[in-house]
C-alpha positions as CSV (number, residue, x, y, z in Angstrom):
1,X,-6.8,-7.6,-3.1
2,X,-4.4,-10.3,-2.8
3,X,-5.4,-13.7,-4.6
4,X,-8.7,-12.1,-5.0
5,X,-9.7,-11.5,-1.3
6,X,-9.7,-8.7,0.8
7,X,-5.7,-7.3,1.7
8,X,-6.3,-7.4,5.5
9,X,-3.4,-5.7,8.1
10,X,-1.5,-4.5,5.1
11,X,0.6,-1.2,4.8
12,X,0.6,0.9,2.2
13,X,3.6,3.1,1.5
14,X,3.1,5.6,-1.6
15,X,6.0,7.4,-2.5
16,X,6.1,10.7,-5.3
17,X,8.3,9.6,-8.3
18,X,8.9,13.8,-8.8
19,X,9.6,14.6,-5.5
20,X,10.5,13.3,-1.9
21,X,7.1,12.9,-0.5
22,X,5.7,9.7,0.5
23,X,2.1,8.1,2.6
24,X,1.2,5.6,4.8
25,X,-1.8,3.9,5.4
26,X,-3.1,0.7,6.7
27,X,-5.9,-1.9,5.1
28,X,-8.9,-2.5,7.4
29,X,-10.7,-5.7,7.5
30,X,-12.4,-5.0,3.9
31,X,-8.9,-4.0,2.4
32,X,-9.5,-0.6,2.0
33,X,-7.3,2.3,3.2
34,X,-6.7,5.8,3.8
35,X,-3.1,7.3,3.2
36,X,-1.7,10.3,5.6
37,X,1.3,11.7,5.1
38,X,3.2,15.0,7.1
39,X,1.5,15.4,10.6
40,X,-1.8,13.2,9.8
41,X,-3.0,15.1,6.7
42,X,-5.4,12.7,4.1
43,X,-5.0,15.0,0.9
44,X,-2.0,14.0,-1.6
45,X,-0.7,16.4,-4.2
46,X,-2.1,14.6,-7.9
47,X,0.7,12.6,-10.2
48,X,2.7,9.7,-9.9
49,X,3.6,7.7,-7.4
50,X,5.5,4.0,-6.5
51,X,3.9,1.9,-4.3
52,X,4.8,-0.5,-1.8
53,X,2.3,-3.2,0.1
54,X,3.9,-4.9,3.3
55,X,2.1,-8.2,5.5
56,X,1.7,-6.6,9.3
57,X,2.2,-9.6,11.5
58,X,0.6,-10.1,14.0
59,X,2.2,-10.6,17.6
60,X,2.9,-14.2,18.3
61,X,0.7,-15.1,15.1
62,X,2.9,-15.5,12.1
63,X,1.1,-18.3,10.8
64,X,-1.5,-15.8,8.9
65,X,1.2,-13.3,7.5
66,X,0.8,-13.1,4.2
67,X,4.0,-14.0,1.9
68,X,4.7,-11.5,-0.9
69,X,7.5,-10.8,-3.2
70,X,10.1,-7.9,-2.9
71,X,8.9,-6.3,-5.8
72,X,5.5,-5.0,-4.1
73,X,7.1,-5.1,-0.2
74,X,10.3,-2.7,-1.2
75,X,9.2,0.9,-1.9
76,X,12.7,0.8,-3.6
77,X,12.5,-2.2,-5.9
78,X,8.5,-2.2,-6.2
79,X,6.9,-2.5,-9.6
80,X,4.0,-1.0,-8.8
81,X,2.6,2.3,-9.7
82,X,-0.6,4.7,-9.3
83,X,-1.8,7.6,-9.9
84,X,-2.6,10.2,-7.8
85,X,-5.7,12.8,-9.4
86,X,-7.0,15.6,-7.8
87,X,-10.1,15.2,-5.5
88,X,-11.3,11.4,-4.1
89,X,-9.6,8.7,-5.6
90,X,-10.7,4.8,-5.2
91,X,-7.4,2.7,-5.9
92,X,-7.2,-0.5,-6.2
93,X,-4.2,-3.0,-5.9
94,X,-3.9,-6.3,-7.1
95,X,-1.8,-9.1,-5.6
96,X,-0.6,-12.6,-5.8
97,X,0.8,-14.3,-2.9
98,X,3.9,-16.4,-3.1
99,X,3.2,-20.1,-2.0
């Protein structure tokens, strides 16, 4: 969510603070999103991980690219963090958009 509305065209970068592993994924119209990692595997190993949310433009649109700070865009200066558990997991991330 970012301002309290769906993140649409968003990546998603989730990278292991214990170990060099890291996902991708990309929000859907709803702001939801899947991470794969390796060659297109959806599973993640459970712990700790920093996490990184960057505005996809669209081409020759930038007028709806959302502006956000480089502590959430930079997978090396983010704040953010989550936590991986074993099985499912539903996480959400809050946002606020810079004016």
């Amino acid at each position: 969510m970012i301002n309290g509305q769906p993140a649409k065209l968003m990546m998603v970068t989730f990278k292991s603070q214990s170990e060099n592993s890291e996902g991708l994924g990309m929000t859907d119209e709803a702001g939801r999103f899947v991470l794969y990692h390796g060659r297109g595997k959806d599973t993640f190993r459970p712990g700790e991980y920093r996490v990184a949310v960057q505005p996809m433009s669209i081409e020759g649109d930038e007028s709806k690219k959302v502006k956000l700070p480089s502590t959430v865009t930079n997978i090396e200066m983010t704040t953010l963090s989550k936590t991986v558990q074993p099985g499912a997991n539903h996480i959400e991330i809050d946002l606020i958009a810079e004016k």
